[in-house]
N, C-alpha and C positions, 0 to 999 in steps of 0.2 A: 598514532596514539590517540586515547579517548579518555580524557576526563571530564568527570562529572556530570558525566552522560550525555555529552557531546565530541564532534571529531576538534580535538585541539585546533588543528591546518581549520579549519573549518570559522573556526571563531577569530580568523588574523583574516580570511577572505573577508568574513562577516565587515570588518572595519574596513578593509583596503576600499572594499566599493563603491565608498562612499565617501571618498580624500582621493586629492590628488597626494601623488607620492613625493616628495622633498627630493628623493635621491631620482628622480625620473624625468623624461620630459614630459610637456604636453602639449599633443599635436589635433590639430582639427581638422577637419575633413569634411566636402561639400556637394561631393561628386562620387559617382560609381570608381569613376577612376582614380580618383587620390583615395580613396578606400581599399583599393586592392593595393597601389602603389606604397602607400603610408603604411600598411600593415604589413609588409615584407619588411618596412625596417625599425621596423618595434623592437624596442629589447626590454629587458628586465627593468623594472619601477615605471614603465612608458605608462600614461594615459592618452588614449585615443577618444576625442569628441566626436560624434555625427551630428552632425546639422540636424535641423528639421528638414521631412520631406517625405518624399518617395521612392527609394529605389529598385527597381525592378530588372529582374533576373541577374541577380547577382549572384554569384557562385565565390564564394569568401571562406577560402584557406587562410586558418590563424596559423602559422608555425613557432609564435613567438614564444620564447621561455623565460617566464620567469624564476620567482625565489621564494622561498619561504616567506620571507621581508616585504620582498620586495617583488609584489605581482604585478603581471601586465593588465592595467584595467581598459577593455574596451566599452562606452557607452554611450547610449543617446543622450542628447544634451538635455534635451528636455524629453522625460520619461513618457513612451508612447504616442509618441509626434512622429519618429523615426520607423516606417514602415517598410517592410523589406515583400515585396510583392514575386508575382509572372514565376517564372522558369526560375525559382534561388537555391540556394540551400546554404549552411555553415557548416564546417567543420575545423574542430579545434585539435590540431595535431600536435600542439605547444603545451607547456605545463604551467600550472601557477597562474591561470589566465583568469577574470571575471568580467563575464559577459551580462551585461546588465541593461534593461530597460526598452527594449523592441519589441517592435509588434509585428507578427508573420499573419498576412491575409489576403486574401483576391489572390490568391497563388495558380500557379498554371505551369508546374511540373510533367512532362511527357510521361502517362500512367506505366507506359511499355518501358521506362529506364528503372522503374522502383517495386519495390516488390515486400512481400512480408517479413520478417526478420533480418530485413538488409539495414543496411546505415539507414537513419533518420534524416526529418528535414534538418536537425543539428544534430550531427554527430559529433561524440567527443570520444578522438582515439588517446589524448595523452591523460596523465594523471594530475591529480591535486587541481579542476578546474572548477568554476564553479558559472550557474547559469542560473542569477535573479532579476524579479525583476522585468520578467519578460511576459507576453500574451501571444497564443497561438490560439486565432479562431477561423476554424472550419478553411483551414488555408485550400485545399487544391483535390482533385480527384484520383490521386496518388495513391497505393494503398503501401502504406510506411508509416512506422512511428512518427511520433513530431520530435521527441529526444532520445536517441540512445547513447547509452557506452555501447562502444564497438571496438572489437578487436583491431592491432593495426597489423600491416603486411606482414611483419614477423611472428604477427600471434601474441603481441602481448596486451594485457589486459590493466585494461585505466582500472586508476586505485582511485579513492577518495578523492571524489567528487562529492558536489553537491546541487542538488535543484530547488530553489526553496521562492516562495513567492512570488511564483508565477501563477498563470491561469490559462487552463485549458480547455476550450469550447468547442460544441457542433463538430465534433470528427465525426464524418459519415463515411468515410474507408476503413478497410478491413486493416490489420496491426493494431496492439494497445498503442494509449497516447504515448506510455515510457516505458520503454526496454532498457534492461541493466543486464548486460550482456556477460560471462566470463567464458565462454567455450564459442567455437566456431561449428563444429560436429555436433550435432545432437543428440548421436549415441553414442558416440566416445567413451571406451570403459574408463578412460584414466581420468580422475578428479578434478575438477576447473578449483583456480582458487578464489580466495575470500574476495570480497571487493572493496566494502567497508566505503561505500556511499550513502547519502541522505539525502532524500526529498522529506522539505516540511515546509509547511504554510504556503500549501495549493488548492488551487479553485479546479475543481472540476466538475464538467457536467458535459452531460451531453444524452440528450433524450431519444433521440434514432436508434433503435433499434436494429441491428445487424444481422447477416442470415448466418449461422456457424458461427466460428469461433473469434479466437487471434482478433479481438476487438474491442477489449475492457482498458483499464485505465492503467494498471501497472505490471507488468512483469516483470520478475525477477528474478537470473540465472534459468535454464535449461532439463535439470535432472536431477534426481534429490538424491545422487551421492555428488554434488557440488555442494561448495561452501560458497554465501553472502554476507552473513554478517553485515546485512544493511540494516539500516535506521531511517523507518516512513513514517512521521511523525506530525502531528498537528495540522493535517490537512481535510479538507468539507470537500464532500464529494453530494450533490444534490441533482438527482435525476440522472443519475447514471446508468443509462437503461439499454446500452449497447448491447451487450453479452451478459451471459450467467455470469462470468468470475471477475469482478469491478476492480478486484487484487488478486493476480494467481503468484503466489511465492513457490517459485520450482526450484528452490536448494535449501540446502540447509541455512539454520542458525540467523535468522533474520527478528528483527525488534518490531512492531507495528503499536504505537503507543499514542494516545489522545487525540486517532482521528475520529469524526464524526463525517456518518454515512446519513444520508435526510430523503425519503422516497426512491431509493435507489434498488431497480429492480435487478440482481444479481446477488452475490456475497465476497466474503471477504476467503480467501483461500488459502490453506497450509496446501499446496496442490502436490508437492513434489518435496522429498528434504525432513527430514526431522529434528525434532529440538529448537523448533519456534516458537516467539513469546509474542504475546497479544495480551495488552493490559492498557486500559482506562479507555476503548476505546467506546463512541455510542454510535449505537443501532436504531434510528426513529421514520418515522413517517408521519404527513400530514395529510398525506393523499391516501384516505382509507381505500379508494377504488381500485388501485392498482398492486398488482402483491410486489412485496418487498422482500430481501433478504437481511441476516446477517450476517454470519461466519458456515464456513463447510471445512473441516477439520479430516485431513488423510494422514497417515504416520503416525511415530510414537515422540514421547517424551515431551510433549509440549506443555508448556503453561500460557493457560487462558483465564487471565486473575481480573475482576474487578471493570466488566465489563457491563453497560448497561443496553439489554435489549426493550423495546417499546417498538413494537411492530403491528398497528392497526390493520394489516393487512398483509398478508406471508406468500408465498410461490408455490403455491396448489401443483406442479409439476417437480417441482422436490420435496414434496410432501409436508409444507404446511408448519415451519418450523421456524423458529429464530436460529438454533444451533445447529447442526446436525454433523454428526462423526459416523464416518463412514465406514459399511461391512466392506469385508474381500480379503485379501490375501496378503501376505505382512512382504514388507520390501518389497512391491511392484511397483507398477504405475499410477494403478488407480489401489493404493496400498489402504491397509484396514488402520484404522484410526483407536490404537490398543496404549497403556501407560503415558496416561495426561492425568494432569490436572488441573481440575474446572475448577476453580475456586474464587469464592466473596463476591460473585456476578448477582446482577439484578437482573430477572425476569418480567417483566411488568407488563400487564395488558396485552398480554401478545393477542392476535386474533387468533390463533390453534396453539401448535405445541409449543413448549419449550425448550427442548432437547430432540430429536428424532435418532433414535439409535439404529436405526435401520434404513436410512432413505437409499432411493435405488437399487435394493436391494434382489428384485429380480435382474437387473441390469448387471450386478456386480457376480449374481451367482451364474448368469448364462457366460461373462466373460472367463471366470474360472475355469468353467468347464471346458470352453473352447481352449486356455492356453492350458491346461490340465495344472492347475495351480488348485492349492489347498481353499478354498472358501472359508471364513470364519467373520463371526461376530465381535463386535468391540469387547475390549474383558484392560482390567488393571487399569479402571479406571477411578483415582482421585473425587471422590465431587462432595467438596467440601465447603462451608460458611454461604451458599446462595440462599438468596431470597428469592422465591417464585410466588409474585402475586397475582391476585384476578380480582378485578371488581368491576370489570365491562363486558366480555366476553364472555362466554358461561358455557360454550360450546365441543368445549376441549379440555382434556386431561392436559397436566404439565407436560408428561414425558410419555412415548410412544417404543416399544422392546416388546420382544417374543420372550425375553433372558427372564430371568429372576434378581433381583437387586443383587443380590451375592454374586452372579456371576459375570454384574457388570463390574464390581468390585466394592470399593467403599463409599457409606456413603456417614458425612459426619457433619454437627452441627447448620442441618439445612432446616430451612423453615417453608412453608407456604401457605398459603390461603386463599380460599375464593372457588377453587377446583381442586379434584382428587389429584394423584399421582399418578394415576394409571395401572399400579401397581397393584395386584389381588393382595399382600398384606406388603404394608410400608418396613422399609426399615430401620434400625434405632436412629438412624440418624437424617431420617427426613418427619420431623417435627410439625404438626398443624397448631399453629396459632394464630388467635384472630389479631390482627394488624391493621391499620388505618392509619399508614405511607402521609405525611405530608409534601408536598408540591413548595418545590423554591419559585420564584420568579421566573423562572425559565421552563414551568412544566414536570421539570423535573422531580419523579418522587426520591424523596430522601431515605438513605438508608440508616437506620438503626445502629450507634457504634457499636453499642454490645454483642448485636449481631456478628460481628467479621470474624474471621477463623485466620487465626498468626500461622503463618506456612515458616515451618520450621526447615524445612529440605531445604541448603541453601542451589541457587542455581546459575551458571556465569555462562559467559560464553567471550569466548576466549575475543581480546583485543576492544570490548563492549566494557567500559567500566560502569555497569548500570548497576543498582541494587533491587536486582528482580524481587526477590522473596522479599525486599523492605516493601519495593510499590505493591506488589500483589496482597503484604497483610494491610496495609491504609489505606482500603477501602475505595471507593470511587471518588476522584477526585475533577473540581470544577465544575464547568458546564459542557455542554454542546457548543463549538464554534459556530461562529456568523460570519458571515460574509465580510465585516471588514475587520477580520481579522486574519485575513489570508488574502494571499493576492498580489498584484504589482500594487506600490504605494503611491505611485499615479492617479 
């Protein structure tokens, strides 16, 4: 269950990890060996302490289960003193667990046992556990996640989970840092189901650039007739410059809400999955030198409400865009990006376009042809209450289309200034007014109330008690995250 636009189970871990539990023991631990020994007999309300230290090559099955009430908390005693090095890994096979406060580094995992899309250096096959609190930097030459959910021997798939306040550094192997797993097959016609996980208040960076793919910061489910219904929320992502897609979301029905992306050369991805939301989140750069992304939009039904783009610099090999929604063929792989709505987003200062309604679009028509699939352009598209401004840049039209406005669909209550549209005549609802944005303390230009467009369509997604259409008409909310605001609290 989810209230109030959190996982209930979620906000009882949130507390447990940080109390010992009344009804439990508590046991400490000093050595590799009373660590494996001591966590074989953990039960339900246990806390386990770890010494300060270093232990290396440790291989740590949790099996323990807890409760609702009453989880098993294992953690360092003192947060990030606790170093889990060499040849280790964790896996949590127990339910109700909170894994709290370690640091994985100087690691030396055999490359030949680990591989792309296999379990992580933590893997969590049961459900309801949670992993904060912890730092993984540039641990080993492995190419694996640093966290997945992963299937267990019977095939079934961890529910609710969460990863929140951690940080993740320098991965120069191939796999994103987090995989959220619910299928084993990757072309399996039958439907994986929901998962209804949350990563929020994470650090991630990582500057290295990788060759191909399977190397960005999040992945999410396999195939976009899966369902997720995950919540990735309030996490800084600064110089994430592994791969193009920094977030590839490959299923359905997933939430991405007030993260903030800082010089990070990729974007954020609907990859796979239809009927995903994306709201408050910000797109910046400080490093004009290097091109940046923001969002890459495949499938339909999506809302993208109330996002802020400021991209002094964009990805001249995707053509130059903060947004961009994708030509092709409806229901594939690389599907066309058809019935969204774009709406109450801020455009500001981009260094080129705003929108790109065409990017790849020889790449998208030669794959057509090859699987003999229908080719087509974005259409029944929403794009409603944005502001698109310029007052630095001067080099570029907002928006980039072969189409006619009418047949990209509607457009209503938008405003711009500083650059044309692109468009040979505007339509009633892209409006030129002169504008002069005031800047909060944070850089940020402020948007206009009058300006926002109320999204009357309500929108839900089953088991998410969020109020999409409320946050998408209120406009953009807060700031950009900083660094200590995410993180281990160490």
């Amino acid at each position: 269950m989810i209230r109030n636009g959190l996982i209930h189970l979620v906000l009882i871990l949130a507390f447990a990890s940080f109390q010992v539990n009344a009804k439990g023991k508590v046991k400490m631990v000093s050595s590799k060996k009373e660590i494996i020994d001591i966590t074989a007999s953990l039960s339900s309300g246990d806390t386990l302490f770890v010494e300060e230290g270093t232990y290396k090559d440790l291989n740590w099955v949790i099996r323990a289960q807890g409760t609702f009430r009453t989880p098993v908390v294992i953690k360092a005693k003192k947060g990030g003193k606790v170093k889990i090095t060499g040849n280790s890994h964790v896996e949590l096979r127990g339910s109700y667990i909170v894994f709290d406060g370690f640091l994985f580094c100087n690691g030396a995992r055999d490359p030949k046992q680990w591989r792309s899309h296999g379990p992580g250096l933590i893997a969590i096959y049961g459900s309801f556990n949670r992993i904060t609190n912890c730092k993984v930097d540039n641990f080993d030459q492995a190419n694996s996640a640093y966290i997945t959910t992963s299937l267990n021997e019977k095939g079934e798939v961890p529910l609710y989970c969460r990863i929140d306040h951690c940080s993740f550094t320098n991965k120069k192997t191939l796999d994103q840092v987090i995989n959220l797993n619910n299928r084993i097959h990757q072309r399996s016609k039958e439907s994986a189901p929901a998962m209804y996980h949350r990563i929020d208040h994470c650090y991630f960076n990582n500057p290295f650039k990788k060759s191909g793919n399977a190397g960005g910061g999040i992945r999410i489910g396999y195939y976009r007739n899966d369902v997720g219904r995950c919540v990735v929320d309030s996490n800084l992502f600064v110089s994430h410059n592994s791969e193009p897609e920094i977030i590839t979301s490959k299923c359905r029905e997933n939430f991405f809400y007030a993260n903030t992306f800082v010089d990070c050369r990729g974007t954020l991805n609907f990859r796979h999955g239809d009927r995903q939301v994306m709201i408050n989140n910000f797109f910046l750069t400080k490093n004009e030198k290097q091109g940046c992304g923001g969002a890459f939009i495949w499938g339909s039904e999506h809302l993208i409400a109330c996002n802020y783009f400021q991209l002094g610099s964009l990805i001249k090999e995707r053509g130059n865009a903060a947004l961009y929604i994708n030509p092709g063929a409806e229901d594939v792989e690389h599907a066309l990006g058809f019935n969204l709505s774009i709406v109450n987003n801020m455009f500001v200062n981009n260094n080129g376009l705003a929108i790109h309604f065409e990017p790849l679009r020889a790449r998208r028509e030669a794959g057509c042809v090859k699987r003999n699939y229908t080719f087509a352009l974005p259409y029944d598209l929403r794009i409603k209450g944005n502001i698109f401004y310029q007052d630095k840049f001067l080099n570029s039209p907002f928006f980039y289309t072969s189409q006619t406005p009418n047949q990209l669909g509607v457009f209503s209550e938008n405003f711009f200034y500083g650059a044309s549209t692109g468009f040979g005549t505007n339509p009633p609802g892209m409006t030129q007014r002169k504008m002069r944005l005031k800047k909060n303390k944070h850089g940020i230009y402020q948007r206009p109330k009058k300006f926002s467009y109320v999204l009357s369509k309500p929108m839900t997604i089953e088991g998410l008690d969020w109020d999409f259409s409320k946050l998408a008409s209120e406009g953009i909310k807060g700031s950009p995250l900083n660094e200590s605001e995410v993180g281990p609290k160490w």
